[in-house]
C-alpha positions in Angstrom: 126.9 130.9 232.1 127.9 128.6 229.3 129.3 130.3 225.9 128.5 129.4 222.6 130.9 127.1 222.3 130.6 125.4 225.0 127.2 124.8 224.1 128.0 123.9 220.5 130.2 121.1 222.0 127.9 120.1 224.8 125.5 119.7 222.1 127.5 117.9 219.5 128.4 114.8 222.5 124.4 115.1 222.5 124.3 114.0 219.2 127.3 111.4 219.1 125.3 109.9 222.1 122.7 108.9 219.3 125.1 108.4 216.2 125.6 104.1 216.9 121.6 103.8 217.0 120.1 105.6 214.3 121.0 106.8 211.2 122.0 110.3 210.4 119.1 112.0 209.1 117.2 110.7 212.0 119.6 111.5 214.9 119.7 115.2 213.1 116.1 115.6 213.8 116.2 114.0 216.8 118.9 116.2 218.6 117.5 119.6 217.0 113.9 118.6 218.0 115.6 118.8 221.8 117.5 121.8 221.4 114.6 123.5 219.7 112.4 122.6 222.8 115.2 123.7 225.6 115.4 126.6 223.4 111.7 127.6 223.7 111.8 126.9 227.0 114.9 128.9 228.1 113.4 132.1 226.0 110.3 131.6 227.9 111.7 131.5 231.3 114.2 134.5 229.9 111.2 136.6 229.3 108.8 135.2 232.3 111.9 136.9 235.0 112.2 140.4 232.8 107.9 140.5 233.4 108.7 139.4 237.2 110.9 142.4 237.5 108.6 144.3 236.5 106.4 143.5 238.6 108.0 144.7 241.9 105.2 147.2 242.6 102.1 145.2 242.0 100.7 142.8 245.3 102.2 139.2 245.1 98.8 138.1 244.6 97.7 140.1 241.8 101.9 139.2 239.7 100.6 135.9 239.1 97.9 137.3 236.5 101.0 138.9 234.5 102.8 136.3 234.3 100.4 134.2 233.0 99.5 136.4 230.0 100.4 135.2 226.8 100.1 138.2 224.9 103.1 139.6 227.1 105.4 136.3 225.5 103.7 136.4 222.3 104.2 140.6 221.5 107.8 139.6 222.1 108.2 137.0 219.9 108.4 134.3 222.2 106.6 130.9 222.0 103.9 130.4 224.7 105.5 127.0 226.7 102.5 125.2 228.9 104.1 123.8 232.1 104.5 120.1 231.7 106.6 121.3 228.5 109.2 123.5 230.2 112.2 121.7 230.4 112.8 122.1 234.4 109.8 119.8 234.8 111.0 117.7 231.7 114.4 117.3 233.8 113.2 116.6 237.5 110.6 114.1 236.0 112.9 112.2 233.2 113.3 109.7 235.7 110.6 109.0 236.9 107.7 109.9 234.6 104.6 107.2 233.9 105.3 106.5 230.6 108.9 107.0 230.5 111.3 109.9 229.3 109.9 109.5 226.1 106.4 110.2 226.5 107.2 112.9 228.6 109.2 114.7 225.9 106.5 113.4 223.3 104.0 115.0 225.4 105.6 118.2 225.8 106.2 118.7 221.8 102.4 118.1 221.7 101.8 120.8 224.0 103.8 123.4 222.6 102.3 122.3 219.3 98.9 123.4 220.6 100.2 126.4 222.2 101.8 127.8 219.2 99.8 127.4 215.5 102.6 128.4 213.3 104.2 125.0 214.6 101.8 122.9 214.1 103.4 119.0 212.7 107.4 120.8 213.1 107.8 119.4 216.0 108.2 115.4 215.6 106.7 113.1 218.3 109.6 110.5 217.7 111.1 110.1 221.5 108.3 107.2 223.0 109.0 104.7 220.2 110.2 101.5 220.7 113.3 101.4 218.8 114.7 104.5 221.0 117.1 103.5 223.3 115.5 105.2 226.6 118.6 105.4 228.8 120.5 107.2 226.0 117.4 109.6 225.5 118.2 110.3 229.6 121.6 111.2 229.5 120.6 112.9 225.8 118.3 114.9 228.5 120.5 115.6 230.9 123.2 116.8 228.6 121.2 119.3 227.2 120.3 120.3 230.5 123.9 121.7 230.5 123.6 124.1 228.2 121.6 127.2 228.8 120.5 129.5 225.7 119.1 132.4 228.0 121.2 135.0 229.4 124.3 135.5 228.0 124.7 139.3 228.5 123.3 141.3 226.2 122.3 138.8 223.5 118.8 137.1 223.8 118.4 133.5 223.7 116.9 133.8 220.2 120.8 135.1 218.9 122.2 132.0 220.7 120.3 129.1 219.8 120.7 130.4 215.9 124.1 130.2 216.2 123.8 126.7 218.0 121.4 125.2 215.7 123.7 127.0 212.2 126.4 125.3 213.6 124.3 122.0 214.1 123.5 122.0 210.9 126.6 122.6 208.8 128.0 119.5 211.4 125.2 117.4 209.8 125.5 118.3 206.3 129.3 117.6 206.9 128.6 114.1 208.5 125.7 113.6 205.8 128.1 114.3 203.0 126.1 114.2 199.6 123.2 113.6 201.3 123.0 116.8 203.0 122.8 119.2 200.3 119.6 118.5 199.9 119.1 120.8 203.4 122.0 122.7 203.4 124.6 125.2 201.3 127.6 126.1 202.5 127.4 129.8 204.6 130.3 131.7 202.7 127.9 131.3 199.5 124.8 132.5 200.7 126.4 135.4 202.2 128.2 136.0 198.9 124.1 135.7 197.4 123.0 138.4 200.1 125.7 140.7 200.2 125.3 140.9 196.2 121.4 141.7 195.9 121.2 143.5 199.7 118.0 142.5 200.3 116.7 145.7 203.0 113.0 145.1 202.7 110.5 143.7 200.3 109.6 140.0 199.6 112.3 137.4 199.6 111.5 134.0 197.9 113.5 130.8 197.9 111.8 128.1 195.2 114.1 125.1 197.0 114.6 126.6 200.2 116.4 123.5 202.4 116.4 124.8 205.7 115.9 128.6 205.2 119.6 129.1 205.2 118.8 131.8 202.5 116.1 133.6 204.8 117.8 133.8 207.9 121.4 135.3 206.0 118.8 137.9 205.1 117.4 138.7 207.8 121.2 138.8 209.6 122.0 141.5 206.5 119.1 143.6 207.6 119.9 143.3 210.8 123.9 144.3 210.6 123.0 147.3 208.1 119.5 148.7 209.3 119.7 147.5 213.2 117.4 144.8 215.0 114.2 147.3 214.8 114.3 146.9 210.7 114.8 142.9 210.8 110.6 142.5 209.5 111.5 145.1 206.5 111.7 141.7 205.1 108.7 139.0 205.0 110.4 135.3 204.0 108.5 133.2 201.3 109.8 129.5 200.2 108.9 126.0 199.5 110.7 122.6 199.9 110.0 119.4 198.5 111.5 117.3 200.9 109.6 117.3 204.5 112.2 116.6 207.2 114.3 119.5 205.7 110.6 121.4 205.7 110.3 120.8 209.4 114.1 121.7 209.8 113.5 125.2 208.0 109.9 126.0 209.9 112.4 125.3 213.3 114.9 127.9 211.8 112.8 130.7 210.8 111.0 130.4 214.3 114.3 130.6 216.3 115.4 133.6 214.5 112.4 135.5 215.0 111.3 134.9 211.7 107.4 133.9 210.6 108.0 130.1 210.3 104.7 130.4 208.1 107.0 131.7 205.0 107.8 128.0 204.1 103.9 127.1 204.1 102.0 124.6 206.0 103.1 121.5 204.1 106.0 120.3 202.0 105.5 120.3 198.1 107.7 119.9 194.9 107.5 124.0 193.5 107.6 122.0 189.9 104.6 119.7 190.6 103.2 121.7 193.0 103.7 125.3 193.0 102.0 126.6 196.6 102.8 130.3 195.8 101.4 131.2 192.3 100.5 134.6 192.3 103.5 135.3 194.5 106.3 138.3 192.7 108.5 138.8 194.9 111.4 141.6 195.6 114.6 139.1 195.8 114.9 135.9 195.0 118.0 133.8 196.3 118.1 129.4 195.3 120.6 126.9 195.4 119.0 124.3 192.9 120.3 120.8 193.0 122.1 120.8 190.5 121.5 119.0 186.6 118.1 117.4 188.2 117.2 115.0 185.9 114.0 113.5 188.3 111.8 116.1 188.1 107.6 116.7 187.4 108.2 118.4 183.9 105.1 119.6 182.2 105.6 120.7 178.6 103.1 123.1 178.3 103.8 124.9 181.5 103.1 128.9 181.3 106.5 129.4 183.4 108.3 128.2 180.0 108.2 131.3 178.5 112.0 131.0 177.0 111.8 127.4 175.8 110.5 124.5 177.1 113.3 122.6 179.6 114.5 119.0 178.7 113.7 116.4 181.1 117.1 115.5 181.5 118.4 118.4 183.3 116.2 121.1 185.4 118.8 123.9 185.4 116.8 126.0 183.0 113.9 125.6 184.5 114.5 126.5 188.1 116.0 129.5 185.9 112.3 130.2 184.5 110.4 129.5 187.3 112.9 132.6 188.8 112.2 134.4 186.5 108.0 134.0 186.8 108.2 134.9 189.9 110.2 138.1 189.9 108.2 141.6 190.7 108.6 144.9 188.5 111.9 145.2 189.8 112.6 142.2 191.2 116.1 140.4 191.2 117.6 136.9 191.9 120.5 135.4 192.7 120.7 131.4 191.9 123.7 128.5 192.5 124.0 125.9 189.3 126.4 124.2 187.9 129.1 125.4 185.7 127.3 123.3 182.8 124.4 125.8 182.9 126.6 128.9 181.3 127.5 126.9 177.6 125.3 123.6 177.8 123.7 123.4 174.5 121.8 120.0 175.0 118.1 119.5 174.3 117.5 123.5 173.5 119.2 124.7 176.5 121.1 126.9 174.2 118.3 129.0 172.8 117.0 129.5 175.9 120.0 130.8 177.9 119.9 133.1 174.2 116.1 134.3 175.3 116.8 135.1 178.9 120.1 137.1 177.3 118.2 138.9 175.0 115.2 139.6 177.2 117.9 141.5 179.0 117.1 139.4 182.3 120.9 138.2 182.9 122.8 141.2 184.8 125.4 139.1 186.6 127.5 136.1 186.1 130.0 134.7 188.8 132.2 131.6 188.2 133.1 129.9 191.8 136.2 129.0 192.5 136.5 124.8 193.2 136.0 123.3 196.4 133.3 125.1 198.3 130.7 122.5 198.1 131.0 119.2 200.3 128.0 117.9 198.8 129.4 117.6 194.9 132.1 117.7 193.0 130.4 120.1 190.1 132.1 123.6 189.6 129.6 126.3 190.6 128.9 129.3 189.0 126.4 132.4 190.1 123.3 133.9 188.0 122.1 137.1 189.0 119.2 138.1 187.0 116.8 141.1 187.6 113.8 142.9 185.9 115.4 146.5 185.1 118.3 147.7 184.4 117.2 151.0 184.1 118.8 154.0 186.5 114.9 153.3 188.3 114.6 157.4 188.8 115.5 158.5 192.3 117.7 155.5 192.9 120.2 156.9 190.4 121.4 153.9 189.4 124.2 153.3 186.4 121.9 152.3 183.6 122.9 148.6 182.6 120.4 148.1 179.5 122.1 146.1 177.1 125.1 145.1 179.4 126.3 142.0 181.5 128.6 142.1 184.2 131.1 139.0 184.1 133.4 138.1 186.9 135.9 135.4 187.6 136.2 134.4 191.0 137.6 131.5 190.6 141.2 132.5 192.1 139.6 133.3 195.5 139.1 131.9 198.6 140.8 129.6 201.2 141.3 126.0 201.8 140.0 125.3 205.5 140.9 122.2 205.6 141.7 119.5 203.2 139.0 119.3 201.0 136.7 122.4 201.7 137.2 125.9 200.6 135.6 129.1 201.7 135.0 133.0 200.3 136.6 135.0 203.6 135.4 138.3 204.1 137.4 140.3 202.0 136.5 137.9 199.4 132.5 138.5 199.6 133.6 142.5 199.9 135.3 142.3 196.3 133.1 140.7 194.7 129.5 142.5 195.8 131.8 145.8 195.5 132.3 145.4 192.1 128.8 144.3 191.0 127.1 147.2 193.3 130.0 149.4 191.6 128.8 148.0 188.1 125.8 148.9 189.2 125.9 152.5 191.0 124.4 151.4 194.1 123.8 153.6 197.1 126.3 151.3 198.9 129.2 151.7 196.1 128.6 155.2 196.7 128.9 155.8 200.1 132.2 153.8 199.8 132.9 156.4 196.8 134.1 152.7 194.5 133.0 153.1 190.4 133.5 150.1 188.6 136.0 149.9 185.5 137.3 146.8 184.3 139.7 144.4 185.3 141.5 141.9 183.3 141.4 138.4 185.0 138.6 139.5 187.6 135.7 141.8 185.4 134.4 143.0 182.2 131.4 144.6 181.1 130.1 142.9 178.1 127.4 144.3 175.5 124.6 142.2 174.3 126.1 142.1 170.5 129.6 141.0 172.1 128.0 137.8 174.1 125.3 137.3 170.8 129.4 136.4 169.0 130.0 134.2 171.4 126.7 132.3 170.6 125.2 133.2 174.3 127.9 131.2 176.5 128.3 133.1 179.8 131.7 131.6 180.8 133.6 134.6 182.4 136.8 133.4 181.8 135.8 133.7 178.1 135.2 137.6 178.3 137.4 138.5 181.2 140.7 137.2 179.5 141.4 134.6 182.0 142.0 131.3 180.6 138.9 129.6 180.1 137.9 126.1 181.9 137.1 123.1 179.7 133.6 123.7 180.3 132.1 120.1 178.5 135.1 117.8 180.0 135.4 119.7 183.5 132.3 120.7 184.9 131.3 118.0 186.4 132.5 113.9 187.3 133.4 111.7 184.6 131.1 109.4 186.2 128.1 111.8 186.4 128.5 113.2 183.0 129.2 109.9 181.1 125.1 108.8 182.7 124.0 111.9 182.1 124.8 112.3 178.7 123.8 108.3 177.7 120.4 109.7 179.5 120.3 112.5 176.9 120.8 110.8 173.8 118.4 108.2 174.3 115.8 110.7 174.7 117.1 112.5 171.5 118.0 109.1 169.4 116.0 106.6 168.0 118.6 104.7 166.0 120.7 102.3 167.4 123.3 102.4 165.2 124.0 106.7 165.5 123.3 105.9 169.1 126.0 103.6 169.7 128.8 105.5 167.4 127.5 108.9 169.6 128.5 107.6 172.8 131.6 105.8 171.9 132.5 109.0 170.5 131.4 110.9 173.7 133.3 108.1 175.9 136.2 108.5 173.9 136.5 112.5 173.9 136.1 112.1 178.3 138.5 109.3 178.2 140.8 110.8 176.2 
């Protein structure tokens, strides 16, 4: 029986078998394709022996009819694998298949395609092509033959492959490097995200949802604090524009037991194309990319209920398409850049005032440096929510009129050179004190009530943060010293083009122009 790390490092020689002939994002789909199918296979042949076993009193002729019923795989949440697709016959035919390994493996995605609806075009025919170097895809093959997701103990295969395939994806986004976080935010913040709103059942929504990262750290939360039987108090709902990290999130969801159906059937830009418009949903959790400047802006949009967003930055309008989709009570939690707290470019200012004043801001969290591979931008956390009211027999502290603030910028550990993460006792100070802020059911059971803390928190009212002309900056309430927000927030490079971007959208004369951005050049530069 091979352990999870063993298989994680079976698995990652898999991939470096591939790295010199492809490039990254396709060797990442590649590999997980594999793993997915040896996954669905080992479940399948897990849960094919526990219905042989219990079968020991029924004629040998008659066990044959069990085993072949798909409603005993499919009431278990287990994929329905046809035989040429199980990955025994894969394995003693790789060799010597008509066709080739490749067709064979092309052939068996097609089949459990067919088998299995909510899969339908996930699963990439991409192994029979002619630029795919066949004795690599063998040994690829018999690698993964090594490495056995079913039985370890107590845990299903389901609990073994996540791990496997979390594990293969932060390994990509780490080799990908910007690239990657198009598919992928680091796991520290998402827990911080979950851990915050505690989402225990309801709808949970993800506008720019990668590869469900956000879903299945929900589901995990569920899991840990209401046990396996409550893990479908939540039902998943997302959409992502890109359509390899759609197939990527439709894999994830499935292997975790989740409806892979949450994520739709097709990929789709939510700003273009929004696929869930009647949707209001419970929690909402979204790592935006951040400052988007190429987006489908439509200026008379209904979402833009604040103000309408500039085209040169999308911040405020992932912010108000949150916002839309929010039920009565619904809250979010959302990753942007630092800029997104005092930017007052192209209106921004006015409407960061709105959502303020609508009451809709509960929550802000400055990040501390570091925890994102993908970019260089300081991060910050919105949590925004519907009521703030005590919401009757909740008994909640009633927040009407108030925002928490909180500087976590201190916090957290260097793992390695250039990458920091939020341990444990990191996540547990931070959620404490907004679910203290609060009067959750959880800061109560702990017996915690919130006071403020100079450095850390502070409980501002509306009229204080109207004096400060609607910047959310912690460290401005708090008492900490405040970061430069306009020089630091993100790379010279980055903001000198983004600003030039901005002002000649906002300038038509070439001589205010040119004396704007020498000034703007000379305040970076100097």
């Amino acid at each position: 029986m091979s352990s999870t790390k063993e298989i994680q490092d079976i698995l990652w020689k898999a991939a470096d078998k591939l790295r010199g002939s492809m490039d990254a994002a396709q060797y990442k789909e590649f590999v997980l394709s594999l793993v997915f199918l040896k996954y669905v296979s080992d479940a399948f042949a897990e849960r094919r022996a526990q219905i042989a076993e219990s079968l020991t009193d029924i004629p040998e002729q008659r066990r044959e009819a069990f085993l072949d019923d798909r409603d005993e795989y499919v009431s278990e949440n287990v994929f329905w694998v046809p035989p040429t697709a199980r990955w025994k016959y894969i394995a003693d035919n790789a060799a010597s298949a008509e066709g080739g390994v490749g067709k064979l493996l092309d052939d068996g995605l097609d089949e459990v395609m067919k088998a299995n609806p909510s899969l339908t075009g996930v699963l990439v025919k991409i192994f029979n092509r002619d630029n795919v170097d066949k004795k690599r895809l063998k040994e690829l093959v018999d690698l993964i033959s090594d490495a056995r997701f079913a039985g370890h103990g107590d845990r299903p295969a389901q609990d073994v492959l996540g791990e496997v395939y979390e594990y293969f994806l932060e390994r990509f986004a780490r080799a990908e490097g910007k690239r990657a976080g198009e598919f992928y935010t680091p796991a520290s913040v998402v827990r911080l995200l979950v851990e915050v709103l505690e989402p225990y059942e309801g709808r949970v929504y993800d506008p720019c949802c990668g590869s469900g990262g956000m879903f299945v750290q929900a589901g995990k939360f569920v899991t840990a604090h209401a046990g396996r039987d409550h893990s479908h108090d939540i039902a998943v709902y997302g959409q992502e524009a890109n359509e390899r990290t759609w197939r990527l999130a439709k894999m994830n969801l499935a292997i975790h037991g989740m409806d892979p159906k949450g994520v739709g059937d097709r990929w789709a830009d939510t700003f273009d194309d929004d696929k869930l418009p009647d949707l209001k949903a419970d929690f909402v959790m979204a790592n935006p990319p951040f400052n988007m400047s190429d987006w489908a802006r439509k200026a008379d949009d209904k979402r833009w209920r604040f103000g309408t967003p500039p085209q040169s930055n999308a911040n405020y309008a992932w912010l108000q398409h949150i916002v839309s989709k929010l039920g009565e009570r619904g809250s979010a939690g959302v990753v942007l850049s630092n800029g997104s707290m005092s930017s007052k470019q192209s209106g921004e200012g006015e409407i960061r005032a709105a959502l303020v004043e609508a009451d809709l801001v509960a929550c802000m969290v400055a990040l501390p440096s570091n925890l994102f591979r993908t970019t260089a931008i300081p991060a910050c956390l919105w949590f925004l929510t519907k009521d703030k009211t005590p919401q009757g027999a909740k008994a909640l502290a009633d927040r009407r009129g108030e925002v928490l603030f909180i500087d976590a910028r201190s916090l957290g550990k260097m793992v390695d050179r250039t990458e920091r993460i939020l341990t444990d006792e990191d996540l547990a100070k931070i959620a404490d004190t907004y679910h203290a802020w609060r009067g959750t059911k959880s800061a109560k059971t702990k017996r915690i009530s919130y006071q403020d803390v100079p450095g850390f928190c502070y409980s501002a009212r509306m009229e204080e943060i109207a004096k400060h002309d609607h910047v959310l900056t912690p460290g401005r309430y708090v008492g900490a010293t405040e970061v430069n927000e306009d020089l630091d927030s993100e790379p010279v490079e980055e903001r000198i083009a983004r600003l030039t971007k901005e002002l000649f959208e906002q300038l038509d004369e070439s001589v205010r122009l040119d004396a704007i951005v020498r000034d703007q050049l000379g305040r970076i530069n100097g």
